[in-house]
C-alpha positions as CSV (number, residue, x, y, z in Angstrom):
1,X,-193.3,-38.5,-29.4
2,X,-190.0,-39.3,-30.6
3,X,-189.8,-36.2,-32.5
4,X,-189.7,-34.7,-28.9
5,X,-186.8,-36.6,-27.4
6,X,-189.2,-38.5,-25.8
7,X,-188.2,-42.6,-26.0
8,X,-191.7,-44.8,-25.9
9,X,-192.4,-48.7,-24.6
10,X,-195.1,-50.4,-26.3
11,X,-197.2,-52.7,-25.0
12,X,-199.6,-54.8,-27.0
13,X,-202.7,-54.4,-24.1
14,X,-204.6,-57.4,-26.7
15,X,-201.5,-59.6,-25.6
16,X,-200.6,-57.8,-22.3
17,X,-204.2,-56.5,-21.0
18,X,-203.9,-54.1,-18.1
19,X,-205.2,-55.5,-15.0
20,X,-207.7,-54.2,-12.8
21,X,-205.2,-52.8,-10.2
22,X,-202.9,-51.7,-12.9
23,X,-205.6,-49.2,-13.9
24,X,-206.6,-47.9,-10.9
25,X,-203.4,-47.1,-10.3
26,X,-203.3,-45.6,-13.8
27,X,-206.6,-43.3,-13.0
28,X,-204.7,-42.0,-9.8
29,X,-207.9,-41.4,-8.1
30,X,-209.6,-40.0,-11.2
31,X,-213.1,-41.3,-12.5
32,X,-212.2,-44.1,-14.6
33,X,-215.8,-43.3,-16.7
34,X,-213.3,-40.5,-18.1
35,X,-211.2,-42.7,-20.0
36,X,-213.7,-45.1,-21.3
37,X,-213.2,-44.9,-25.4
38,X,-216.6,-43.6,-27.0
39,X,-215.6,-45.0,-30.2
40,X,-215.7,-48.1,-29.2
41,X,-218.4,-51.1,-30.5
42,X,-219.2,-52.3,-26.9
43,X,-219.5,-48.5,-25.8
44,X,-222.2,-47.6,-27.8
45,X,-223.5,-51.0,-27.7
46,X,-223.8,-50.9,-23.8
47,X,-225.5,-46.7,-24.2
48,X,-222.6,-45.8,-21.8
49,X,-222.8,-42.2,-22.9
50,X,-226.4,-42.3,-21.5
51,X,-226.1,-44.5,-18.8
52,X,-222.8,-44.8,-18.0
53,X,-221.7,-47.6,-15.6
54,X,-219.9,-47.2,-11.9
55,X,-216.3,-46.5,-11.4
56,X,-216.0,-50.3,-10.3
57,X,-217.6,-51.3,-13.1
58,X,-215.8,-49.0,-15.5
59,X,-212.5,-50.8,-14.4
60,X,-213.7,-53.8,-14.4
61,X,-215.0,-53.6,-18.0
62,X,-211.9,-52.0,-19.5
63,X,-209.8,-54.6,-17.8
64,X,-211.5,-57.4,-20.0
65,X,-212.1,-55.4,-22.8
66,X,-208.8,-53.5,-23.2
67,X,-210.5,-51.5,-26.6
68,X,-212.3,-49.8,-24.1
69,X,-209.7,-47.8,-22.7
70,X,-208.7,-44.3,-24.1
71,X,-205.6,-44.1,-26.1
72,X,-202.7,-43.5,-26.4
73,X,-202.1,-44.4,-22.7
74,X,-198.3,-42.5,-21.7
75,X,-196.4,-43.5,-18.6
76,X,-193.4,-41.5,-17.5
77,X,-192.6,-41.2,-13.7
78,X,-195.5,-41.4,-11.3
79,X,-197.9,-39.0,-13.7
80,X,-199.7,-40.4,-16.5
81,X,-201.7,-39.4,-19.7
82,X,-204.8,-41.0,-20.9
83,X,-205.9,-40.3,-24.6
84,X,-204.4,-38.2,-26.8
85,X,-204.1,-34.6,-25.2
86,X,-200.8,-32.9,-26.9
87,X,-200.7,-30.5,-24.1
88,X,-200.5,-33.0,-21.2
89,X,-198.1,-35.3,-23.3
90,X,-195.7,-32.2,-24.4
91,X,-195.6,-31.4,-20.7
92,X,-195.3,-35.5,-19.7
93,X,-192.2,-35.5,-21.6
94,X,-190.5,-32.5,-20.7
């Protein structure tokens, strides 16, 4: 994203895990289920794919196991982009 002008914060979410609220408020109102990562061990372990959990659990489960979550996760304003979607992060930073 720096190619684009765009300056970036890390966060290391295995040292500074997002918390329950902090993803809801991430989601704004979307189905957290959306941005649970496939690729992930526990994922496929768990069959989410075929049975996937409840929003509340969703959260919950991604708040513990932060390798759950979609990535990369962008921040800029009040609007947000979860997993990588070029589109949505060329407009994010414009």
């Amino acid at each position: 994203m720096l190619r684009k002008g765009a300056r970036l914060i890390e966060r290391d979410l295995g040292k500074d895990p997002l918390t329950e609220g902090d993803l809801r408020e991430l989601f704004g109102g979307r189905d957290p289920r959306e941005f649970l990562n496939p690729r992930n061990e526990l994922y496929r372990k768990m069959r989410m794919a075929e049975t996937p959990p409840s929003p509340s659990e969703a959260v919950r489960l991604m708040a513990k196991n932060p390798n759950l979550i979609r990535r990369p996760i962008v921040v800029r304003g009040g609007h947000s982009v979860l997993g990588f979607d070029e589109v949505a992060l060329t407009r994010l930073v414009r």
